[in-house]
N, C-alpha and C positions, 0 to 999 in steps of 0.2 A: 282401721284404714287399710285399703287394699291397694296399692301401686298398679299399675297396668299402662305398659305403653301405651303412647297417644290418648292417655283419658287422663288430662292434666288433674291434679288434686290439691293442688294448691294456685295462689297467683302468682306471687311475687318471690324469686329468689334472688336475694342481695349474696351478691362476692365479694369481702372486701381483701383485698390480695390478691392479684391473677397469677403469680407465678405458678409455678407446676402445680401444686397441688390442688390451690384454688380453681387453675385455669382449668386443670382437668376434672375438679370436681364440677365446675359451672357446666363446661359442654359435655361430660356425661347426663348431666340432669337435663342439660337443654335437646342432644339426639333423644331422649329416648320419649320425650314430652310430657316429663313429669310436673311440669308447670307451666302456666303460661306466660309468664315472660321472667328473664334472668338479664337480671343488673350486676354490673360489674363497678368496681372501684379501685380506684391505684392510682397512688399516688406519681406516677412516671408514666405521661400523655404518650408515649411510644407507644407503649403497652398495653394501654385502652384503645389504641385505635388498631392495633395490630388481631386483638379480641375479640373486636365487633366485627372487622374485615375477613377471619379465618373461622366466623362462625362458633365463638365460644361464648360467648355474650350476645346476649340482643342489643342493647346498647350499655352506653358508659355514662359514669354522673361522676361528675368532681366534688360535688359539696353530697357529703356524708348524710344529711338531716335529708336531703330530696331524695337523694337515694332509698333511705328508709323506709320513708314515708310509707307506710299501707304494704310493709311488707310482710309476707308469711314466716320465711325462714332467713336468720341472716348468717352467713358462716363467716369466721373470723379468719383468713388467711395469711398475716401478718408477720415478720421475723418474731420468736418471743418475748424479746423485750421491746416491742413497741408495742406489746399486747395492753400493756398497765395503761398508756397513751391513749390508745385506740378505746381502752374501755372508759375511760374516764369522759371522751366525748361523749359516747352511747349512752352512761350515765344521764346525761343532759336534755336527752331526748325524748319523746315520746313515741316508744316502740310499739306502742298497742300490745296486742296478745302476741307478737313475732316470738318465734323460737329460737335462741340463738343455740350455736354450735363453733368448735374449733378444731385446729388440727395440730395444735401444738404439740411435742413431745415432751416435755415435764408440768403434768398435768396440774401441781402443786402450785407452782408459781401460777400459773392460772388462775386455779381459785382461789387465791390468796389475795392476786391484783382484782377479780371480781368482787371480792366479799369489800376492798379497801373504799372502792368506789362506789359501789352500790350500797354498801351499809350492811349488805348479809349476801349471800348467792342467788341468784335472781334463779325463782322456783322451773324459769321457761328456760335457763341456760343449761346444755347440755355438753361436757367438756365430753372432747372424741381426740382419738390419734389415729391416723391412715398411717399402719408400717407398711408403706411404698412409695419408691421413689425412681430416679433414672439417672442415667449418667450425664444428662441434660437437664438444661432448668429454664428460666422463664416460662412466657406463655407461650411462646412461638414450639416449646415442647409438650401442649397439654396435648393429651391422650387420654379421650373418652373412656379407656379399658384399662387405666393403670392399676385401677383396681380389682379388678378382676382376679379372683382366686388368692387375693391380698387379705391378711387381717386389719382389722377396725379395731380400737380398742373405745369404749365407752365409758366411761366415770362418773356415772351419777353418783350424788350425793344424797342421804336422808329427805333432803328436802324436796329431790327433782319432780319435778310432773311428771306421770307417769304416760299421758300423750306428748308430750313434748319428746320423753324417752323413746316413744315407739315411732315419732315422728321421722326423728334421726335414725333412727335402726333401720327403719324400711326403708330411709333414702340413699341409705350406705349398700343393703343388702339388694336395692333395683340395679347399683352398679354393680355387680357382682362379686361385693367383698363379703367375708366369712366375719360376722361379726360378734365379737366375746364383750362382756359389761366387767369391771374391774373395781375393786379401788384402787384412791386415787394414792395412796400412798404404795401399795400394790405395784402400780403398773409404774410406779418410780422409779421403784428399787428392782421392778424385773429389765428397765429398759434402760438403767444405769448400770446393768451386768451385760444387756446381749449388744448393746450400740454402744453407748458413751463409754464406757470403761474400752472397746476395741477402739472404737476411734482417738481416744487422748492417746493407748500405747503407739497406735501407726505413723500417729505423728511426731511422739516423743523419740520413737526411734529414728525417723527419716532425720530429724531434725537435727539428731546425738549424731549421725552417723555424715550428715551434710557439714558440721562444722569443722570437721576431723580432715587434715591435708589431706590424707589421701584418699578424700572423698570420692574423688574419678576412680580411682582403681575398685573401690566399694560399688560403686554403682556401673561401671562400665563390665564387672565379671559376675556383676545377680543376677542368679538363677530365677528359675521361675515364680520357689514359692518366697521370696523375698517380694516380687512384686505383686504377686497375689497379696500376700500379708500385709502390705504397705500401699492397695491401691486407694484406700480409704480416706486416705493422705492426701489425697486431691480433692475431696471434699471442699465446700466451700468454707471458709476459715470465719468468716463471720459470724455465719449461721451455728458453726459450731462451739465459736468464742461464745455465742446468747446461750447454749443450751448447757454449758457447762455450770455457768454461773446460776442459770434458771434452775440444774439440778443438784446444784452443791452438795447437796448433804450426803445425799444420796450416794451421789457417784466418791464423794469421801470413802462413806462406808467400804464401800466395794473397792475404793482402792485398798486402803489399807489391809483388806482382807488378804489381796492378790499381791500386795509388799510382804507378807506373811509367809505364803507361798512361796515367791519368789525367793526370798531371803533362806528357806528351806532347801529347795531345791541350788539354789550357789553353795550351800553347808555340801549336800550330797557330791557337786563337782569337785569342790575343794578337796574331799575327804578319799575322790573314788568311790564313792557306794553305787554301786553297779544295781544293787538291789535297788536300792532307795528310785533311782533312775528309771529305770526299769517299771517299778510298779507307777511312778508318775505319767510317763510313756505310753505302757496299756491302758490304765484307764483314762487316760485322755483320747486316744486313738480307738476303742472300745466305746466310750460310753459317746463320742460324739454319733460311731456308727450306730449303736444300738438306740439310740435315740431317735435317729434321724430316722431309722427304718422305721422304727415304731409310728414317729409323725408321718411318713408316707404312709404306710399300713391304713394310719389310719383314715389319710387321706382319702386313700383308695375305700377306705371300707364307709368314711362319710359320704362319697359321692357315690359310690353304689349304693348305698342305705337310700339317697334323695332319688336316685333313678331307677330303684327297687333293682335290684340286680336279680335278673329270672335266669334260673340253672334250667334249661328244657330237652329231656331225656325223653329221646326215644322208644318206642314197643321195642321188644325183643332183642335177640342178640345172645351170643354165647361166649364163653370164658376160655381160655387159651392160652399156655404158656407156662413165664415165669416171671415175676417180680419180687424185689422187696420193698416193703414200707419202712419210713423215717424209725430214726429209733424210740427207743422205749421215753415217754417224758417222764416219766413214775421214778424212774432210773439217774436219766440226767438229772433232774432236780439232785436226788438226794448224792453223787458223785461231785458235785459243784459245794454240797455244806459240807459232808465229812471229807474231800478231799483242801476247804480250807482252815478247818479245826485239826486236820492230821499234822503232824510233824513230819517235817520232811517235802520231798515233791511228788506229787500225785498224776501220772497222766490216765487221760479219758480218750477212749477210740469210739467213734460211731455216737459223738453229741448228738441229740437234736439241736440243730441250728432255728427253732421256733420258736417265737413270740413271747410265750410263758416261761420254759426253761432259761432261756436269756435273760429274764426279768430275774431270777433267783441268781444269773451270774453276776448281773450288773452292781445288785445288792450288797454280795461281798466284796467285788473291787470297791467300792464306796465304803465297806469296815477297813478298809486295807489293807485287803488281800491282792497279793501281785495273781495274776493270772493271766496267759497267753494264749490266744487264740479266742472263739475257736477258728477253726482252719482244715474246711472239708471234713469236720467231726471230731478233728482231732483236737483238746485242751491239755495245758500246763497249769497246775496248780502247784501255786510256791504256799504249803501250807503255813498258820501262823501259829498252832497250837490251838487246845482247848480255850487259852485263857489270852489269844496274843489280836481279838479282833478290835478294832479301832472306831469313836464314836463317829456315823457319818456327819457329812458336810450339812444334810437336810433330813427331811422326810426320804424314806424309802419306797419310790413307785413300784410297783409289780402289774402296774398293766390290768388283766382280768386274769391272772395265777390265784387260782384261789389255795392250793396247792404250797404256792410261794409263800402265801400270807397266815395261813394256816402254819407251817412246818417251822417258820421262821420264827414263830410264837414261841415255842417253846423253848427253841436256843437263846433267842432274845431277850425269854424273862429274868437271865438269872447275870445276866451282864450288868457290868459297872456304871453301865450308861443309861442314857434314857434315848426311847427311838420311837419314830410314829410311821405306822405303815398304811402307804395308800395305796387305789388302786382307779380304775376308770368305771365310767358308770356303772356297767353292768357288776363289777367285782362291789362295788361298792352297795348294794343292794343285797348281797347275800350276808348270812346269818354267822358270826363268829363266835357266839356265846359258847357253843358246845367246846371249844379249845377254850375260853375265855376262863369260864369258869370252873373248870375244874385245875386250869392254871394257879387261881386264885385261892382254891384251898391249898394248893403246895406253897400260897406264899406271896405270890405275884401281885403285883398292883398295875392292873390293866384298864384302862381307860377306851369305852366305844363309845360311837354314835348312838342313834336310839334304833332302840329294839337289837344292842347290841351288832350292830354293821358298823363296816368303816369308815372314816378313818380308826386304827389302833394307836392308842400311846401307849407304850410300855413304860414305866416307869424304874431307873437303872439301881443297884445298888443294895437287893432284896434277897435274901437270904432263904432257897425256898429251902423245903422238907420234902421227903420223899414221902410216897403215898400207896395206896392197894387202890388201885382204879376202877370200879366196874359200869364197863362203860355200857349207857340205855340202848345205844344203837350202835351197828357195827359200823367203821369208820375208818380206815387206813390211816388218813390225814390224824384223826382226833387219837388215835394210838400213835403214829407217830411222832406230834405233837410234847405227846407226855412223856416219850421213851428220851427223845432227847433235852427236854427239859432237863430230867431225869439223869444226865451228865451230869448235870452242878449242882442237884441236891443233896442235900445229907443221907445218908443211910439208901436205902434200897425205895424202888420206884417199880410199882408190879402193873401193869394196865391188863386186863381179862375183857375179852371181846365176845357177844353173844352168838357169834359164828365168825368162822374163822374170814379174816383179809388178805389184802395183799401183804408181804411181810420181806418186802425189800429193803425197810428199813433195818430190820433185823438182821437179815444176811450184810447186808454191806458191814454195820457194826462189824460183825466179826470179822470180814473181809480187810479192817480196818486196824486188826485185833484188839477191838475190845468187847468183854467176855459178855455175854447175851444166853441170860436162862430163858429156854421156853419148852414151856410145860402143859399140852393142850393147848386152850388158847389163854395161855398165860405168857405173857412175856416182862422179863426182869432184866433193871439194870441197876447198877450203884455208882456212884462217884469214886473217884481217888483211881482212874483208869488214864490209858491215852490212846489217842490215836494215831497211828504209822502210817506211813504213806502208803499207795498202792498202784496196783496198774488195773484200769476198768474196760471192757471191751460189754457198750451199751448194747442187748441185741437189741430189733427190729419190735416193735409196741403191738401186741397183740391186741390193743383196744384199734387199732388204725387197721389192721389184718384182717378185724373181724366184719368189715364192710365187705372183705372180696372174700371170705370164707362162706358167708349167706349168698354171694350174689352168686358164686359159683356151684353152689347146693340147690338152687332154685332154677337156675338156666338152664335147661335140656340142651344135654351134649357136651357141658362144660368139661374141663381137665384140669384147675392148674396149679402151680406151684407157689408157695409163698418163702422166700428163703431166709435162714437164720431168725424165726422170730423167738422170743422170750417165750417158753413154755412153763413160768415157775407158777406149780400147783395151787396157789394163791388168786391167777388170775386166768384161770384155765376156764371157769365157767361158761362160758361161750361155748367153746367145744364139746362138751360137757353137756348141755343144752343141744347143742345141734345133733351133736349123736344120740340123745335120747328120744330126738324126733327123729330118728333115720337117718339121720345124716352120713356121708362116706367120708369121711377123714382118717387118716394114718397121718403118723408123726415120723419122719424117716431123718436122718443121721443124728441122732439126738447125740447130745454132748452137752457138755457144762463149760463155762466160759464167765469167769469172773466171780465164781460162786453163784452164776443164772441159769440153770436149765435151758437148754436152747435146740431149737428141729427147726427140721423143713417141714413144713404141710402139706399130704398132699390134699388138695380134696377133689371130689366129683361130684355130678349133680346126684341128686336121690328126689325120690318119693318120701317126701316129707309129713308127719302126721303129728295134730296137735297132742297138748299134754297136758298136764299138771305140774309147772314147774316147779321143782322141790325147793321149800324156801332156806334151804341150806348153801344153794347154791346160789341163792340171789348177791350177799354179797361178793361171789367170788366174780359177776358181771353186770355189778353194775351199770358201767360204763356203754356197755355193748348192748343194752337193753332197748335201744331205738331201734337198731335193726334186727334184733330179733323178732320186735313186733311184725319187722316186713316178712321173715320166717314165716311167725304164725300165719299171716295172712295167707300165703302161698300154701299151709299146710292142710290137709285134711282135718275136718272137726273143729275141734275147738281147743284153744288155750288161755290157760288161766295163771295171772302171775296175782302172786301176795306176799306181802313184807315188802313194798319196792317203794316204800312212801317216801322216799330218799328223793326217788326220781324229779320229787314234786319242787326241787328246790337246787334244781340244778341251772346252767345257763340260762332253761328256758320250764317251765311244767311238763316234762318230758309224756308225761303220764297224759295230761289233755293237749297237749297240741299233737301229738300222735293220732290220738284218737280222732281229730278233729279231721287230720288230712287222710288217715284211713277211711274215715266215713264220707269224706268227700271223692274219695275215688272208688267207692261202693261195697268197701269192706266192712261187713257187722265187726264194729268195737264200742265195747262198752267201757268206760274208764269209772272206777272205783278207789274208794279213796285212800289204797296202798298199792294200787294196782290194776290190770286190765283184763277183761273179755274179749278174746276174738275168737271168731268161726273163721277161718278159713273159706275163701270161695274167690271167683274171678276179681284181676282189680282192672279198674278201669282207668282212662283216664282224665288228667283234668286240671283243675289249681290248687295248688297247697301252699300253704304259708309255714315259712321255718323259724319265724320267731327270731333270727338270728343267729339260732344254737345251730353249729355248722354239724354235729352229729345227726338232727332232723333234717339238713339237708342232704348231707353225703348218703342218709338212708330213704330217702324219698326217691334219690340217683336212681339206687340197687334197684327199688320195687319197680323202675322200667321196663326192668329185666321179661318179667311177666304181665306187663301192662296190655290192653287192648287199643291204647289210644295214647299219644304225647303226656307227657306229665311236665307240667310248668311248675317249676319249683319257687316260690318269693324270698327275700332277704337271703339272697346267700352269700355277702360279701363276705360275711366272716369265717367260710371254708378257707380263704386267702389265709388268713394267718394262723389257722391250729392244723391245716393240713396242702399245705402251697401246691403240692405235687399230685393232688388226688384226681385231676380232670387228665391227665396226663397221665398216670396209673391205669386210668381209665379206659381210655381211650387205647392202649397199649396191649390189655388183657379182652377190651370186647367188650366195656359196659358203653352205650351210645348217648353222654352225657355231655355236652358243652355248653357254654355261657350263649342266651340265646342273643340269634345273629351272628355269631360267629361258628355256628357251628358248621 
């Protein structure tokens, strides 16, 4: 079934309820003419005549049974305890195939009052919840658009019709709400935590605080956020009195969890625990931002995704200046874990404040670790020890870190507790096995999805053994992974990698002091060690750098500077690679900073010629292997990459979607199955699809550089969250890339 204004698709829509939600559900459906005619029902003749006269209703019907009659869809609008009532007429009737629908908010007593009266859940009834409302009610407040950019919650059950289900979803999503399917037990217990549990404390307070004589002086000197807190308190008291008792259990639960809490935190005030406080404080004021940014992020990144968000760069152009890029994420991840297994306080200069790294902070405030900031890059880490992390409250989100969810494997295995780590579509599609099971010979009892993706349960209380690793494919994460497993196992823990990685985990360890053999590519550690606290100064991420080190190698005329980046030997590939093709780079005031290797870049454009890239070097750039492809193209001849089968399993098939949009802008690429073919020769321009992976975007940017014609880049919403600053970068040093339209 396909909705489309003014092409009615059904006949008859019954309302039975016109207050707000009804009333605005009836005259959204009735402007947009998704049916041809909508019946209203209400029990209060004001009301019905008010509906019909402001156009929310076609007309009104007092008796229920003529209302029905020969109706398509009929929605339940009703307070929720008149819902058992309401249903037990409909019971009575002869509904025909009609789809019923509701908007109740404790979805439970719903079907419970449907199954009572009908005998089981009627297969055509579809339980829904609009979380949207107004600071007004009746119908004299419906609003066609209340729903608009609103969530729906849906609750079929085993038994629903599956057009009944799509009936309601497309009449939800014509109004322009974002609509998710739940269960129903589910969406009880999420909505007895985010409304009903706020709404009982706003009014237990106002109510604690109204009885008390000097109730005037309390309310004549509230500040703001007293009434912010408490405006909820004006809610209507009815409605609320039905939905408490509708979700008793529920919101039981959730009380006493937050009686738990609360009862903790009075122990802390009583006591003075400044700490205790303190860590309560951050991650409350932490995980509501980090969250909320995340649901905008992703806001921004689903409604670009629906509106295909086109990056359109420019022909030509040349490089100039000085910038730096965001810091290092490789870095902040692992300054976030050993600065909260260190003893002591740990601070970090120069975080990345980005999407993934955050996910790895959130993480451990949620084991209970206090942590401050961050704050312009700067973090406070109140370490807890090896052995002082606490079981979370839930599941562990990390967003699309794969990073996070990778590294946190290993620490996680060898804990008290048990822990399950998630992520969002895309993270949850990738391959965990290779951490999984070599986890599992040290010990570990690790629980995946199929084919080994997420979700992870770990399971707490397992006792691993130290192991000699030799791992199939070279892997920073999967060596990581094992080294600090490798904390809390017995004896000695050695992982040997078939060419060398990045080996930040390593340094920091000692940075950290604790003792780290390595021997070639062998790296060893043992238990019965600890960690100190430290002071970390993240540089600047040469995986983010190496978009303007090609762009600037390829632009005739270019000059520029890249400042402070992380130069450790590990992740040098890139440059390494560039200068093998000709490239002009010097590394100018080099220093160490944190136990990191750290220069200015310069670089300048060169005459570029392809190569043979040595497969020693492959995994030292990984990462930066998109835009090297735009290199190769720029360069004379031809280049040949092998051992990169890595590529093939990253955000996006880095390996074929490269190839894909090279060849659409008329660069011979051949993609092979560890690796690529490219001649060098003019690019043109054109459209390219990024797949999402913001690294195929940012590098389809660069290849403008040298383009003969526009290059329209697709899906690039999600450069917004692994590189926020990159259009702006951009645009700064001379690459001609903006969001199109507003360029």
């Amino acid at each position: 079934m396909t909705l489309q204004q003014g092409a009615p698709i059904f006949g008859r829509l019954v309302v039975i309820g016109l207050g707000l939600i009804g009333g605005s559900f009836a005259k959204g459906v009735r402007e947009k003419g998704l049916c041809a005619e909508v019946v209203g029902v209400d029990k209060d003749p004001e009301s019905c005549r008010i509906a019909v006269e402001t156009g929310v209703v076609d007309r009104c019907e007092s008796d229920l049974a003529t209302a029905c009659r020969g109706a398509d869809v009929i929605q339940l609008a009703v307070p929720i305890l008149a819902m058992e009532k309401l249903l037990a007429e409909l019971a009575t009737l002869d509904l025909g195939n009609a789809v019923l629908t509701d908007v109740g908010s404790a979805k439970g007593n719903v079907v419970r009052a449907a199954q009572n009266v009908f005998g089981e859940m009627p297969a055509r009834f579809v339980p829904g919840h609009p979380i949207a409302g107004s600071e007004k009610s009746g119908v004299e407040a419906a609003n066609s658009s209340l729903f608009r950019r609103h969530k729906v919650i849906l609750t079929p059950l085993a038994n629903t019709d599956p057009a009944a289900l799509q009936c309601v979803d497309q009449l939800w999503r014509a109004l322009g709400a974002d609509v998710e399917h739940m269960d129903v037990e589910h969406h009880d217990e999420v909505l007895a935590a985010t409304s009903h549990l706020p709404h009982l404390l706003a009014f237990g307070l106002v109510d604690s605080l109204a009885k008390r004589s000097e109730n005037l002086e309390i309310f004549r000197y509230a500040a703001g956020g007293f009434r912010d807190f408490t405006r909820i308190a004006g809610s209507d008291p009815v409605m609320w009195h039905d939905i408490f008792l509708a979700n008793r259990d529920a919101v039981l639960r959730i009380l006493d969890a937050f009686r738990a809490d609360l009862d903790a935190l009075r122990g802390a005030v009583d006591a003075g625990d400044g700490h205790e406080l303190l860590g309560v404080f951050t991650r409350a004021r932490f995980a509501r931002e980090h969250f909320s940014k995340i649901l905008a992020r992703r806001a921004y990144v689903d409604a670009m995704h629906n509106n295909d968000l086109i990056y359109l760069a420019q022909p030509g152009g040349k490089l100039a200046g000085s910038i730096r890029v965001p810091g290092d994420k490789s870095i902040s991840h692992r300054s976030i874990m050993l600065g909260s297994l260190a003893e002591g306080t740990t601070e970090v200069e120069g975080f990345l404040e980005g999407e993934d790294a955050l996910a790895t902070l959130q993480a451990f405030r949620d084991m209970g670790v206090v942590i401050e900031g961050p704050h312009h890059g700067r973090v406070t880490i109140h370490g807890v020890g090896l052995h002082g992390l606490k079981p979370p409250p839930g599941p562990l989100y990390l967003g699309n870190s794969g990073t996070s969810m990778r590294l946190l494997s290993g620490l996680l295995a060898a804990q008290p507790f048990d822990t399950t780590l998630t992520g969002d579509a895309s993270l949850s599609k990738r391959p965990m096995n290779r951490v999984a099971n070599p986890l599992r010979e040290m010990g570990a009892v690790i629980e995946t999805a199929a084919e080994g993706r997420p979700p992870l349960t770990i399971r707490g209380g397992q006792r691993l053994a130290g192991m000699s690793y030799e791992m199939p494919m070279a892997s920073a994460q999967v060596k990581s992974c094992l080294l600090l497993a490798g904390l809390y196992a017995a004896g000695e823990t050695s992982v040997s990698e078939p060419a060398p990685t990045r080996d930040h985990t390593e340094r920091m360890l000692q940075g950290f002091g604790y003792p780290v053999k390595v021997a070639g590519n062998t790296a060893t550690v043992e238990s019965g060690h600890k960690l100190s606290a430290s002071h970390i100064e993240v540089p600047a991420d040469i995986s983010s750098a190496a978009f303007f080190l090609v762009a600037a190698s390829i632009a005739e005329g270019s000059e520029l500077v890249l400042e402070h980046v992380g130069i450790n030997p590990t992740r040098t590939g890139v440059i390494d690679i560039l200068k093998l093709m000709g490239g002009d780079i010097t590394l100018e005031n080099q220093r160490e900073v944190g136990g990191e290797p750290v220069a200015d870049i310069r670089v300048r454009a060169a005459k570029l010629k392809g190569i043979e890239i040595p497969e020693d070097l492959v995994p030292l750039a990984i990462d930066e292997f998109p835009v090297l492809f735009v290199a190769a193209a720029c360069a004379e001849g031809r280049t040949v990459l092998r051992g990169a089968e890595e590529l093939r399993v990253k955000e996006s098939d880095r390996i074929q979607v490269m190839a894909d949009g090279l060849l659409a802008l008329g660069v011979k690429a051949e993609p092979t199955p560890d690796g690529i073919i490219i001649d060098g020769g003019p690019i043109g321009g054109g459209e390219v699809w990024s797949h999402g992976d913001h690294r195929i975007a940012m590098s389809f940017s660069v290849a403008s550089l040298r383009a003969t014609a526009p290059i329209r880049i697709h899906d690039c919403a999600n450069v917004a969250t692994s590189f926020p600053n990159f259009l702006s970068l951009s645009a700064q040093c001379g690459i001609r890339v903006a969001e199109e339209g507003k360029a």
